[in-house]
NUFIBA-973424 format. One record per residue (C-alpha): x, y, z. Coordinates in steps of 0.05 Angstrom, whole numbers, plus 5000, padded with zeros to 4 digits. Layout:
<tipas>
XYZ...
</tipas>
This chain:
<tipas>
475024817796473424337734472324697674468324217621469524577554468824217487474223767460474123667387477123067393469722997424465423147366462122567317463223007255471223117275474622837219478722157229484022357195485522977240483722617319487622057293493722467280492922777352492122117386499321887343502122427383499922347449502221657444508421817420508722327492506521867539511321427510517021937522515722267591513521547617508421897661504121297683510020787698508620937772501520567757505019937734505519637810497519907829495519497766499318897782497318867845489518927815491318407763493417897825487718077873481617947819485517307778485417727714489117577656486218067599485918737602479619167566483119827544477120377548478720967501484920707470485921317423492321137388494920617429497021097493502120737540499220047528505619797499510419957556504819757607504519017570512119027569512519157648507318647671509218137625516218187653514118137730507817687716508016917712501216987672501417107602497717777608493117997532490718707522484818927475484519597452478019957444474720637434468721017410472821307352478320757339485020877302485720207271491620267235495320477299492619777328495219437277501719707283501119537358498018757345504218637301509418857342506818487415504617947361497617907373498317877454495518637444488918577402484218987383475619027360474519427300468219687322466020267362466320127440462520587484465020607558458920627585456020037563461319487543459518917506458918257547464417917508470218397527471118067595477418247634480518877682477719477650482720087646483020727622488921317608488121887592480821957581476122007636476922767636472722767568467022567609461922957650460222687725455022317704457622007650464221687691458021467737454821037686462320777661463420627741456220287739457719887676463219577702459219407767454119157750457518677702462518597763468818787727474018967763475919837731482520297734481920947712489421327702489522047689496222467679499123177685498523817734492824317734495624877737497525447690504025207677501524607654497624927605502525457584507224817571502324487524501625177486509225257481512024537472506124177435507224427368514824507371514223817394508723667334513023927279520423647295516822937295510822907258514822457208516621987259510021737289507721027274503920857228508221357173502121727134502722257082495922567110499022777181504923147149500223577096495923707163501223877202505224237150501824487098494724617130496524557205489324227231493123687283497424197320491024687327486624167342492223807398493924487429486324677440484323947466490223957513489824517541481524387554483723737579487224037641482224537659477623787655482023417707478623057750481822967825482622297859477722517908473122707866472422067826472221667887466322127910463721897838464621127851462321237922454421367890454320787847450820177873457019767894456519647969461618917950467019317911473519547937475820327916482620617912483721267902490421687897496422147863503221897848508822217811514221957754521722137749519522827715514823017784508522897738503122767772497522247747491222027789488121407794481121087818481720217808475819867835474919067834468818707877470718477948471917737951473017677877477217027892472616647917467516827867472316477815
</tipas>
């Protein structure tokens, strides 16, 4: 059963400084258990079948796996694949980090992107990790919609078991994990140690918004039942679980317009 607590991560008011630290450290863990590299050959394969060069990164966070994602398909693409990072609460200075080292090939806006309604100008395969679980039903129906009805081709990628272990792991290992490399995340900044160390806001806030993000996993089945209401009778849906070296899981729904060739 799907449990839709509140994130604080979430919340307008939350300060930057504090979500910001939290997103540096989930990218730092996707990063090191590699959990969506299984995903790398269903994107691919997306990229190929709609003729898409740019990807739209929904709910970037801090940067996620989008570096080791660019790194794989630009190794087994012969297009010269561009990202853009976006969210509704952007960590900029991560991005920048990010735009340096892939020298500009991943960009970012520096204003807020809602999901639900993308601006016309971000064209390209929209994807999203890690994220769709902060949205209710209807919400990931009007993200689905969006990218219908502007007849962009959509992955959603979400990771990890839910199950009690899960969440017992995120309790135990996230803020032994938090404090032995706090110093290390990039971009450096003298604000994540003194709110990790000295007043510990990030690990509270990244123990309490992981854990609520299992109990909000979505299935595959139940986003495809999702996708299945929007109006879409032309678009293609795939739906499924896969697992990394580690045996964690991640789902994924990736939708893209039947015939998109020949509409290009």
């Amino acid at each position: 059963m799907r449990i839709h607590l509140f994130e604080f991560g979430d919340l307008n008011w939350f300060p930057n400084v504090i979500r910001d630290g939290g997103t540096d450290y989930l990218r730092y863990l996707l990063i090191a258990t590699d959990v969506y590299k299984p995903m790398i050959p269903l994107i691919s394969e997306a990229l190929s079948q709609t003729n898409e060069e740019t990807i739209i990164d929904l709910c970037s966070g801090g940067g996620g796996y989008i570096e080791q994602l660019f790194k794989s398909l630009s190794e087994n693409s012969t297009k010269k694949i561009s990202i853009i990072l976006t969210d509704k609460f952007q960590n900029n200075e991560a991005y920048k980090v990010i735009k340096a080292r892939t020298a500009g090939q991943i960009d970012f806006v520096n204003y807020s992107v809602d999901a639900a309604n993308v601006p016309n100008d971000l064209k390209g395969f929209r994807v999203m990790f890690s994220a769709i679980h902060h949205f209710q039903p209807d919400q990931v129906k009007d993200i689905l919609q969006n990218a219908v009805d502007n007849n962009a081709p959509i992955g959603i990628f979400d990771g990890y078991e839910k199950n009690i272990l899960t969440i017992l792991g995120v309790i135990i290992f996230h803020p032994i994990a938090i404090l032995l490399f706090a110093p290390f995340f990039k971009p450096f900044s003298f604000s994540r140690l003194f709110f990790t160390y000295i007043i510990p806001l990030i690990p509270i806030y990244t123990v309490w918004d992981g854990c609520i993000s299992i109990l909000r996993m979505y299935k595959s089945e139940e986003l495809l039942k999702i996708a299945n209401k929007t109006n879409a009778n032309d678009y293609i849906w795939k739906a499924g679980k896969v697992k990394n070296k580690y045996n964690i899981h991640s789902i994924y729904l990736i939708g893209y317009p039947n015939g998109i060739k020949k509409l290009q």
